[in-house]
N, C-alpha and C positions, 0 to 999 in steps of 0.2 A: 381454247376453252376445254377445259376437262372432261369426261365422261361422266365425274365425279358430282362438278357443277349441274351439268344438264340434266340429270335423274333428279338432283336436289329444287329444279326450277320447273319438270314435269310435275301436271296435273295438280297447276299452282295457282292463289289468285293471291295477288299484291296488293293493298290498298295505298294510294297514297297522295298527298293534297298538294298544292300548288299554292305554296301562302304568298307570293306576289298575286296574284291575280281570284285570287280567295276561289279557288277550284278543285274541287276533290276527283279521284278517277282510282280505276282499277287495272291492272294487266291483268292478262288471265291466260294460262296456256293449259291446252287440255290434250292428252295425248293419251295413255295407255284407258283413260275412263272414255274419252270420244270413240277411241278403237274397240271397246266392249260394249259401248251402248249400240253402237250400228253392227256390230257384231251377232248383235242378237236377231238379228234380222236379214235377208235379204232385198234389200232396197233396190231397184233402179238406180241409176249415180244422177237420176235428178230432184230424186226423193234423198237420197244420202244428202245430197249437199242442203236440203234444206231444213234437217234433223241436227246436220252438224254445226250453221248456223245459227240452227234455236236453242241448241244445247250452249253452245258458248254466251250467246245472249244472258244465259238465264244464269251461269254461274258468276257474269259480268252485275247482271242484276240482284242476282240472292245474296250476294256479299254486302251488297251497299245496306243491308235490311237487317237489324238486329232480331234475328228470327229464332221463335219459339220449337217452329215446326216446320213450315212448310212453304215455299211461294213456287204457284206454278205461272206456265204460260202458255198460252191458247191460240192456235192459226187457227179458224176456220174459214174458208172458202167454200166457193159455188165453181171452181174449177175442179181439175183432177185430182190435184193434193188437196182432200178436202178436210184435213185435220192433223195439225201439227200441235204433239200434247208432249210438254216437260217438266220436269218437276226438279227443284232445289232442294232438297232437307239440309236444316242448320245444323252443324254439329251438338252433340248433344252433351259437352263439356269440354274443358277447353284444352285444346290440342288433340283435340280428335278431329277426323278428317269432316266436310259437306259431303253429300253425295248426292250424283245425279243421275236422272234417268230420261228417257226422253223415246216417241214413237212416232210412228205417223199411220195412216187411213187414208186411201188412195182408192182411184177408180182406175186402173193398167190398162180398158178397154180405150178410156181418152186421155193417157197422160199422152204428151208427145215430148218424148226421150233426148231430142237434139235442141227442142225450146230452153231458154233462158228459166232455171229455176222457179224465178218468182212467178213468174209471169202466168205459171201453172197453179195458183193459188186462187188468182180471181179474184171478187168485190167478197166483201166479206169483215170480219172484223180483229182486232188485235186486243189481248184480256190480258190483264197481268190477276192472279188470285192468291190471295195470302191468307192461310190458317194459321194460325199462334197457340191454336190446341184445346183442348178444353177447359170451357168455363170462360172461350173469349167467342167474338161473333167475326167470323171470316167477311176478308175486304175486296170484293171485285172493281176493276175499274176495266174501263172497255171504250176503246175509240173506232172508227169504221178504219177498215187498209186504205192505205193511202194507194191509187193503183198507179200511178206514176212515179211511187218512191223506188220503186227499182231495185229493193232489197225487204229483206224483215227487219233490218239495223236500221233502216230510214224507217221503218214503221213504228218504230220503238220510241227513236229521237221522235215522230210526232207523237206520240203516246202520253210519253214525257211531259211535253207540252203544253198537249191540249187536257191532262185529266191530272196532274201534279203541278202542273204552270213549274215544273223546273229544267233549265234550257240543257239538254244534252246530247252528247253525239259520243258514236261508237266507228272503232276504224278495227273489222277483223278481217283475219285471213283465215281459210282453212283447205285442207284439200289431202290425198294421200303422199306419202313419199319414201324413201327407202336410207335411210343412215348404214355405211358402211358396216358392215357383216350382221344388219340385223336385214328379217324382214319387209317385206310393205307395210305399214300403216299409217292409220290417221294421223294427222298433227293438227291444231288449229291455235290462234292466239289473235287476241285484240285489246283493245284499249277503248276506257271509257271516260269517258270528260263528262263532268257537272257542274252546272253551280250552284256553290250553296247558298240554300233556301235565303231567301229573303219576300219583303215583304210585294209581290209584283205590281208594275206600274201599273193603271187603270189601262184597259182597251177597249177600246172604241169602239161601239157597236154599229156594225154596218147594215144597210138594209140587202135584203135577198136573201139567199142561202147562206146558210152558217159555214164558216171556212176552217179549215184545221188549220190549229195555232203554229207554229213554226219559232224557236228559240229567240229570233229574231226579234220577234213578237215582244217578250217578255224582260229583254235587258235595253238598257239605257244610261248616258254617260261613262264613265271610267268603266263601270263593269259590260257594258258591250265593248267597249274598247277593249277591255282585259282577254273577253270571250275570245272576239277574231283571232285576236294575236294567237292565244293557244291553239285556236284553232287552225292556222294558220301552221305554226310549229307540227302538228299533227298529221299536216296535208305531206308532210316531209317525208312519212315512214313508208319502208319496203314490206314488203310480204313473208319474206326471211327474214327480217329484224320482230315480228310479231310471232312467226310460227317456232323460234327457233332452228334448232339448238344453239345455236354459234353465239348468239347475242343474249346475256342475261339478263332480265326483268330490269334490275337495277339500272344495268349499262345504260340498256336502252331511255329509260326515264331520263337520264345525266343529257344523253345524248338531243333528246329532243327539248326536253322543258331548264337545263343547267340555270340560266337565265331567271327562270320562272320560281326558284327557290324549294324545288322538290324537296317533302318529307315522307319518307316511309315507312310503313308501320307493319307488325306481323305478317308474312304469308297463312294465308290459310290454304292446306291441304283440300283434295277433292278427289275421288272416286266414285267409280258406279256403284249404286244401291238400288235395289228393290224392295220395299216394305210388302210386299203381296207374301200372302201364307195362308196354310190350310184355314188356319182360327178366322182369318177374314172373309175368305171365301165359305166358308159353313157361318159367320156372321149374316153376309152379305142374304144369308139363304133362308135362312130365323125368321126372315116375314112370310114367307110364301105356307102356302095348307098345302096337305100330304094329295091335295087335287091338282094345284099347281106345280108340285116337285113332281108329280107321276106324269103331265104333260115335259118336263123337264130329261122326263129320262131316256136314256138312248134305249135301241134295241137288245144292247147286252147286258141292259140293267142298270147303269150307272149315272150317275149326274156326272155331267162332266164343267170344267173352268179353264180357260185359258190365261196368261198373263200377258197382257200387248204388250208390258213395257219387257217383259225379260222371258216372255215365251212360256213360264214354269208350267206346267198343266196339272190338272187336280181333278182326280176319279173317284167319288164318293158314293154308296150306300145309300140308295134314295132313303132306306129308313131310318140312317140317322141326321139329318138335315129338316127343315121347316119347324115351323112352333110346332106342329103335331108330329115329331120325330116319337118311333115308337123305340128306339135305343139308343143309345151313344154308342159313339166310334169305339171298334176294336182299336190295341196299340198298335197292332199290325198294321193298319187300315193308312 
């Protein structure tokens, strides 16, 4: 494979369906945007790996969604890692890249460093959120963690489930790694399998506690049989056939679904984006009185702003901020 190839297949997502077995899915390989999203931070490598995780999740997720604006995605936990936040922006015309961002919110007094990722996450719940922008009304859907799914990828396939009743499964890799005469960094890449929407069989209501639905759940006849199979085929892939470089998006599809009658359709681009900016954060500040901005202000006089997803920080002029702002911003300012 080329050098030529493998820049052209970074920080890519593939859409493509499976018309044997009526199944649509994505590839997705994130490399120099996963490397600048964790870049922005010093993580633990038990908090990295579960940023880098969510991050491919959601650019696996943001594609499948003709999106206006925005879909994000929410870990929250009662463990150490207690908030894993990411965010998808659609492109905003066509042939321009997605962009992703993604952080985390931890307690470093209880993470424990050598535990298994998830595991540091706790009871808690899983949120997929979609804004389309203004003048539409944004869609939360939320299921509890699964605490025995053993990943955020098995929390998702139940998410799927149990709040879309559409049966799906995700197979990624990620982790760091070093390509001749570059570097360290990130790689990461997975694969997403769905089926398409149909109308789902009745389920049986059981008594006791309510159960999280599982794909299983949801297909019957030919299309459960269709499902396994692919799924099945899936169970096949290496960890370097998903992260890269050697193996292109395409090959790979040939290689596991040939049978399954793969069709592929445009790559869309992806890089890291921050939408955070002065104008937001002096938004953000528009409701507070010139009583609340003075409790706001540091000892050297300033309001200060942080950006958790890309670090940016913002020092403002307590007097030009809140509805009773007595000036507007210098251009210097």
């Amino acid at each position: 494979m080329s050098i030529g190839s493998q820049i052209a297949w970074d920080d890519t997502i593939l859409p493509f369906q499976l018309d044997r077995s009526d199944i649509r899915g994505r590839v997705a390989r994130l490399d120099g945007a996963l490397d600048t999203i964790l870049g922005q931070h010093d993580y633990p490598p038990v908090i990295e790996a579960l940023v880098a995780e969510a991050a491919l999740l959601t650019a696996l997720i943001g594609q499948t969604i003709d999106l206006r604006w925005k879909l994000s995605l929410q870990i929250r936990g009662d463990g150490p890692a207690r908030l894993i936040a990411t965010d998808y922006f659609g492109p905003s015309a066509a042939g321009e890249p997605a962009r992703l961002r993604a952080y985390a919110s931890f307690d470093a007094q209880r993470l424990d460093e050598k535990a298994d990722p998830f595991s540091q996450v706790g009871k808690g719940f899983f949120a997929i959120l979609i804004d389309q922008g203004e003048g539409t009304v944004p869609y939360q859907g939320i299921t509890p963690l699964n605490a025995e799914a053993g990943s955020l990828a098995a929390c998702a396939e139940t998410y799927f489930a149990q709040s879309e009743q559409l049966p799906t499964r995700f197979s990624l890799s990620f982790g760091k790694s070093i390509l001749p005469g570059q570097a360290e960094g990130w790689r990461a890449g997975g694969v997403m399998l769905q089926h398409m929407p149909k109308a789902s069989p009745l389920l049986e209501q059981k008594e006791g506690e309510p159960q999280l639905l599982a794909a299983a759940d949801l297909l019957e006849g030919d299309d459960e049989e269709n499902w396994v199979r692919a799924n099945t085929l899936l169970d096949t892939v290496e960890d370097l056939e998903l992260i890269g470089p050697t193996v292109q998006p395409t090959e790979l599809l040939l290689r596991l679904f040939h049978e399954e009658s793969p069709r592929v359709y445009d790559p869309q681009p992806a890089q890291f984006g921050c939408t955070c900016s002065e104008a937001r954060v002096r938004n953000s500040l528009s409701i507070y009185s010139a009583k609340d901005i003075e409790k706001m202000t540091t000892p050297e006089g300033r309001v200060t702003a942080d950006c958790q997803f890309c670090g940016a920080h913002y020092s403002l002029d307590p007097k030009t901020v809140g509805f009773e702002a007595e000036s507007v911003p210098s251009d210097g300012e």
